[in-house]
ROTILUM-708092 format. One record per residue (C-alpha): residue in one letter; chain; x, y, z. Coordinates in steps of 0.02 Angstrom, whole numbers. Layout:
N
SITE/a/A/X/Y/Z
...
END
This chain:
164
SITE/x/A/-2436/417/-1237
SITE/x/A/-2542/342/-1081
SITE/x/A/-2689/238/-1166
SITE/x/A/-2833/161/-1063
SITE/x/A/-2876/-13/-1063
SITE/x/A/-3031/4/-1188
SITE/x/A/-2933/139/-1316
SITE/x/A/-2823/-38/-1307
SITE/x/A/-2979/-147/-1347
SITE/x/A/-3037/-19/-1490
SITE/x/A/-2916/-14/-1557
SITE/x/A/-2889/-191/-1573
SITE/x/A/-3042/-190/-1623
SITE/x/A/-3028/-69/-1773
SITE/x/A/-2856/-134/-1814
SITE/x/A/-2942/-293/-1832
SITE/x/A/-3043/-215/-1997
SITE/x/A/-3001/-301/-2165
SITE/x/A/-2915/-206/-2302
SITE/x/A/-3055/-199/-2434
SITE/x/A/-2931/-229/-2577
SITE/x/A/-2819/-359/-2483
SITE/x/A/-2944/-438/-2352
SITE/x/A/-2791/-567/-2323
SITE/x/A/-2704/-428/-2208
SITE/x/A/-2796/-305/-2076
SITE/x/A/-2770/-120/-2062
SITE/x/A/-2660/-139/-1917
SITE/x/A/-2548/-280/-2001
SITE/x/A/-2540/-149/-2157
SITE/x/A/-2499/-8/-2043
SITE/x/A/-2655/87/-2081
SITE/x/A/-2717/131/-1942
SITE/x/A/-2636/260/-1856
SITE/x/A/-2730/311/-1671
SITE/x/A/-2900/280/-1575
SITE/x/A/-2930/385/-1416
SITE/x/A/-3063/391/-1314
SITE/x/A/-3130/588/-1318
SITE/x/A/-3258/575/-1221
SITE/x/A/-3417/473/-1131
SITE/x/A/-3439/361/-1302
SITE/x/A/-3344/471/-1407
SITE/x/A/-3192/401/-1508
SITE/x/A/-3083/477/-1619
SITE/x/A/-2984/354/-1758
SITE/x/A/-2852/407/-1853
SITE/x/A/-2798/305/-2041
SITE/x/A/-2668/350/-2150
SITE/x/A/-2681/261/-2320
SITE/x/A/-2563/193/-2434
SITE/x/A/-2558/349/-2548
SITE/x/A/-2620/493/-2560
SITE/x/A/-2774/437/-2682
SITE/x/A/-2802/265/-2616
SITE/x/A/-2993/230/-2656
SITE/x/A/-3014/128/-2527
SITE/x/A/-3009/255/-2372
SITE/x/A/-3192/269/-2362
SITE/x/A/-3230/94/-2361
SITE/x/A/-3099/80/-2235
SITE/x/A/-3182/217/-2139
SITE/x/A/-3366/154/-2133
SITE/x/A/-3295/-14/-2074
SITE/x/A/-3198/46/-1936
SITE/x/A/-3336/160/-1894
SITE/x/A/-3470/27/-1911
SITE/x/A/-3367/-104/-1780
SITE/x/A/-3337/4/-1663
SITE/x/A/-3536/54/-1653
SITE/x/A/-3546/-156/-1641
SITE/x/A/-3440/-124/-1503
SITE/x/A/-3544/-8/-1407
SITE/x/A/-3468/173/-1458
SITE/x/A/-3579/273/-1516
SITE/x/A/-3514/419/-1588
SITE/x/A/-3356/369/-1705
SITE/x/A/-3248/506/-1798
SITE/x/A/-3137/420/-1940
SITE/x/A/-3000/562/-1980
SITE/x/A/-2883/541/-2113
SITE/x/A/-2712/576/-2083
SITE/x/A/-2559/610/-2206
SITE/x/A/-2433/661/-2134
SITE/x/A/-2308/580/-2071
SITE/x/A/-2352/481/-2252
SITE/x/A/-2378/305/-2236
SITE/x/A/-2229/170/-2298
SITE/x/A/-2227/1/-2321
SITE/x/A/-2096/-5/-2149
SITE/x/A/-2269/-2/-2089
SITE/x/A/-2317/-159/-2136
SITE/x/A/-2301/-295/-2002
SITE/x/A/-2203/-467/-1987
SITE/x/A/-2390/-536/-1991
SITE/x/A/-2444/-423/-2114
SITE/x/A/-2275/-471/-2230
SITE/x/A/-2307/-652/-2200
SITE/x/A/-2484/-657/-2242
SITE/x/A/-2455/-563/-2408
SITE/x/A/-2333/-684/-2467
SITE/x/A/-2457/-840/-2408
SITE/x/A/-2577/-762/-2504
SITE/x/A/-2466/-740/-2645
SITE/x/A/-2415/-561/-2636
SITE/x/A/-2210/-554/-2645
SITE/x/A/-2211/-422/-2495
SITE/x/A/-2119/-255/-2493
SITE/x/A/-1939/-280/-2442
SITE/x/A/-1903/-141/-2289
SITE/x/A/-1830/19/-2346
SITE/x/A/-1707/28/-2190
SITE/x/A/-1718/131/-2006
SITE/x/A/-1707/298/-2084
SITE/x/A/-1850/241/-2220
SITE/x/A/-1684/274/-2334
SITE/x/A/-1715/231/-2541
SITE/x/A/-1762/105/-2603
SITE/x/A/-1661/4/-2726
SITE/x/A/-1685/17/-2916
SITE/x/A/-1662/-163/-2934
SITE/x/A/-1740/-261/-2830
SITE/x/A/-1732/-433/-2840
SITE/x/A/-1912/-480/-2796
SITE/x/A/-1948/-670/-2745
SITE/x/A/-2083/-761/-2818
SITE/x/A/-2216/-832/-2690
SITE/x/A/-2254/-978/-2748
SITE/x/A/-2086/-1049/-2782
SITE/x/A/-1953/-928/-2695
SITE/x/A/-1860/-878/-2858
SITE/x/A/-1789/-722/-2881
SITE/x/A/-1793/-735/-3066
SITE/x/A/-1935/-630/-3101
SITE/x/A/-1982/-516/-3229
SITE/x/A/-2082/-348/-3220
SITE/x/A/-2250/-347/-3330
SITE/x/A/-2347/-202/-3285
SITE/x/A/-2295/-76/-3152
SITE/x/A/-2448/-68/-3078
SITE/x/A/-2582/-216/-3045
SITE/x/A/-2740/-227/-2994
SITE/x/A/-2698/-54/-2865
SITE/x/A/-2593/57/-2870
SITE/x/A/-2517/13/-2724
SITE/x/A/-2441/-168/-2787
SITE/x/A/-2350/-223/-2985
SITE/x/A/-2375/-366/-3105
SITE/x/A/-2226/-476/-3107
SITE/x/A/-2208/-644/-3175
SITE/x/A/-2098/-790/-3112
SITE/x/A/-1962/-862/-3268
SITE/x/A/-1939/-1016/-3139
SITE/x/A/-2130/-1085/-3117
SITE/x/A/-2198/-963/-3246
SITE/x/A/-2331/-881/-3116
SITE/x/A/-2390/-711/-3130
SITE/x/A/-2396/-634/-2960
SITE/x/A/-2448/-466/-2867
SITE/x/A/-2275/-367/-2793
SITE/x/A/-2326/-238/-2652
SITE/x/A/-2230/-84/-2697
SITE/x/A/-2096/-32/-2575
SITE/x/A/-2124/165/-2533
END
């Protein structure tokens, strides 16, 4: 795909958008968003896939990436949702991973080149301390997308982003 300098900027620009439920990590470093092209004389066209199917959080992704790029100087933006391929958490960058642990996410280990399954025990580290002795508490947290474990080492409760 041939891109023009300002589909670069744009999308730099949209990929620079907060996640509204993990503001720590942008929808580029999550692997959100997808595509921008330029379709026309102030016309773009932005593509997101979200983190499942339901994710609540789409719209608010939407109007954000719709309102920066009208900061920008585009002024007709069409946010498309797109499922298909369906998003993983391979999607998730090396900055996005990092960031998510600083914060104290334990990130989503990667599921392999061919997106292959994931293990049914995984031995999650803690980040805060780095243990691997953790326990499962709830399966899912405060989204869907991440699980409540707790640490037996330092005794913290922390968020796991679910590998998908």
């Amino acid at each position: 795909m041939v891109t023009t300098t300002l589909e670069d900027r744009l999308r730099d620009v949209a990929g620079s958008v907060p996640d509204p439920e993990l503001p720590v990590v942008t929808l580029a470093e999550l692997g959100i968003l997808r595509d921008v092209r330029m379709t026309g004389p102030g016309q773009v066209e932005v593509e997101l896939t979200p983190t499942y199917t339901g994710c609540p959080a789409i719209e608010a992704m939407s109007a954000d990436v719709e309102r920066v790029l009208h900061e920008h100087g585009i002024p007709q933006v069409e946010v498309r949702t797109v499922l298909s391929p369906p998003w993983t958490t391979d999607a998730i960058t090396a900055e996005g991973r990092r960031k998510l642990a600083e914060f104290g996410i334990a990130p989503p280990r990667p599921t392999g080149p061919a997106g292959g399954p994931v293990p049914v025990a995984l031995a999650i580290r803690c980040p805060h301390c780095g243990s691997t002795d953790t326990t499962l508490l709830s399966r899912f947290s405060s989204t869907a997308c991440k699980a409540l474990r707790r640490c037996e080492s330092c005794r913290e409760p922390f968020d796991h982003f679910k590998e998908l």
